[in-house]
Legacy VTK file of the C-alpha trace (Angstrom):
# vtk DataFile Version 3.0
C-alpha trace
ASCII
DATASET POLYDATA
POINTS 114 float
-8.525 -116.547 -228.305
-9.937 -113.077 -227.387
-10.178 -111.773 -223.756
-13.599 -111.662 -221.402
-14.591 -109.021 -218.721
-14.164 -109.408 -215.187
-17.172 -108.323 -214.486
-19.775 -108.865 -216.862
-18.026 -111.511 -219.462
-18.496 -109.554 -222.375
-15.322 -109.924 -224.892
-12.837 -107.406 -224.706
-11.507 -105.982 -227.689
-7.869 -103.929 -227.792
-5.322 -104.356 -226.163
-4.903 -107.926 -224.762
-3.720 -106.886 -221.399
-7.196 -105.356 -220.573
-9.163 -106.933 -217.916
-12.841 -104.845 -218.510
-14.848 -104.000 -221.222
-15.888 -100.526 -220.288
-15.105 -98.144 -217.435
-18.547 -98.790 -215.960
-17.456 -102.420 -215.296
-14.214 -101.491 -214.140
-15.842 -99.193 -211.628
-18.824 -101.899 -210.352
-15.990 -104.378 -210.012
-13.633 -102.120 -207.683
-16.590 -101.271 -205.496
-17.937 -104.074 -205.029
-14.552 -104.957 -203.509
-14.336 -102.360 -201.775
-17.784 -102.424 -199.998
-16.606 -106.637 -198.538
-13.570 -104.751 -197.405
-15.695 -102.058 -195.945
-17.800 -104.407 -194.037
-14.834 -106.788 -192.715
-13.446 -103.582 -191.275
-16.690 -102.706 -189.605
-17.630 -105.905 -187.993
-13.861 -105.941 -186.691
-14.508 -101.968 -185.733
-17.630 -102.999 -183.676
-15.843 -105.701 -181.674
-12.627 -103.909 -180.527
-15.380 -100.899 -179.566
-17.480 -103.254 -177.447
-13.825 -104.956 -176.085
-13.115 -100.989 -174.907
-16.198 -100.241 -173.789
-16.212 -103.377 -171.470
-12.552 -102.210 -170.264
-13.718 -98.902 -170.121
-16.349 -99.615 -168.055
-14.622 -101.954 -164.999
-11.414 -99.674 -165.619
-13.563 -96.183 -164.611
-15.539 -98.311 -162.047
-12.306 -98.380 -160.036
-12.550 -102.307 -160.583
-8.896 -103.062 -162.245
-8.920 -106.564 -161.479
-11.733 -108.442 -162.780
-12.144 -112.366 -162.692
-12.086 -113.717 -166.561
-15.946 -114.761 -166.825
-16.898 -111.545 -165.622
-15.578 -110.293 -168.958
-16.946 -113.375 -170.795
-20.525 -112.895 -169.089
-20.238 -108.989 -170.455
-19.220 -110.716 -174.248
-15.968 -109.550 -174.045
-14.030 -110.792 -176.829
-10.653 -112.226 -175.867
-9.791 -112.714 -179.872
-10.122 -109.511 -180.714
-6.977 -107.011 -179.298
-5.288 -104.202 -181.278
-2.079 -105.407 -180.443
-0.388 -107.647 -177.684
3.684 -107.415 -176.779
5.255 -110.039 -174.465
7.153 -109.216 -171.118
10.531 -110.148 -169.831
8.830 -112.659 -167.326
6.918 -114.506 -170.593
3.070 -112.667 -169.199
1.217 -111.385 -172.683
-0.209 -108.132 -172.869
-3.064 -106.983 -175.000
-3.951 -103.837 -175.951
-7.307 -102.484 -177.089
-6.587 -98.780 -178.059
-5.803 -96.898 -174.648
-6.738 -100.216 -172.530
-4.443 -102.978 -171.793
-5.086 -105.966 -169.990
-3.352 -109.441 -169.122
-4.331 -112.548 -167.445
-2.468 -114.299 -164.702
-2.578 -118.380 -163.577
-5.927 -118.113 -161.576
-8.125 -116.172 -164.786
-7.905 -112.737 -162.813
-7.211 -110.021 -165.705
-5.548 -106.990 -164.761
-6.689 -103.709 -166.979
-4.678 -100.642 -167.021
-4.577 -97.369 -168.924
-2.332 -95.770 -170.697
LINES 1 115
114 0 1 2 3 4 5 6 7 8 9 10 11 12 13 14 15 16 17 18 19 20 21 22 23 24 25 26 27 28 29 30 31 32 33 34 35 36 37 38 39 40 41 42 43 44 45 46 47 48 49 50 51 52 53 54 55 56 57 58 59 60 61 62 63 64 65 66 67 68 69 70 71 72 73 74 75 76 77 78 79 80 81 82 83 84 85 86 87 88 89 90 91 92 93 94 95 96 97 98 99 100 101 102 103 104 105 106 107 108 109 110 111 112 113
């Protein structure tokens, strides 16, 4: 039973642990990979910049508490934080790069900078 290509099913001869018939396949198959990885990281990329830019914004507007719709009305994207850490008192923080932000019981979010 011989071996097939990854990328373009041809059979492989040599070595049986070989996974591509040539290095031209091996090379279309890695960037092809790499360019869905690429884009992932983008559309993720563009979201936490428009998330910053929207903190940003109310943050340098001398605004640092802003109802939540106000940030839903500007597309703010509550899913999409760089990181988040919990406090003593149980109130989550996110983080979007230099920005952080939490909510309290009435949907009045707080942003701050570091």
């Amino acid at each position: 039973m011989g071996c097939y290509c990854q990328e373009c099913g041809a059979e492989i001869k040599g070595r049986i642990d070989k996974k591509f018939c040539c290095d031209m396949c091996r090379n279309n198959y890695h960037n092809k990979l790499y360019r869905q990885e690429k884009r992932q990281i983008s559309r993720i990329n563009k979201r936490l910049a428009a998330n910053r830019r929207i903190l940003k914004y109310f943050y340098t507007s001398g605004i640092r508490k802003v109802p939540r719709y106000l940030l839903e009305d500007n597309k703010f994207d509550f899913d999409c934080y760089t990181s988040s850490s919990t406090g003593p008192l149980g109130r989550t923080t996110y983080r979007c790069y230099e920005y952080k932000y939490s909510s309290d019981l009435h949907k009045i979010v707080k942003i701050e900078k570091d």
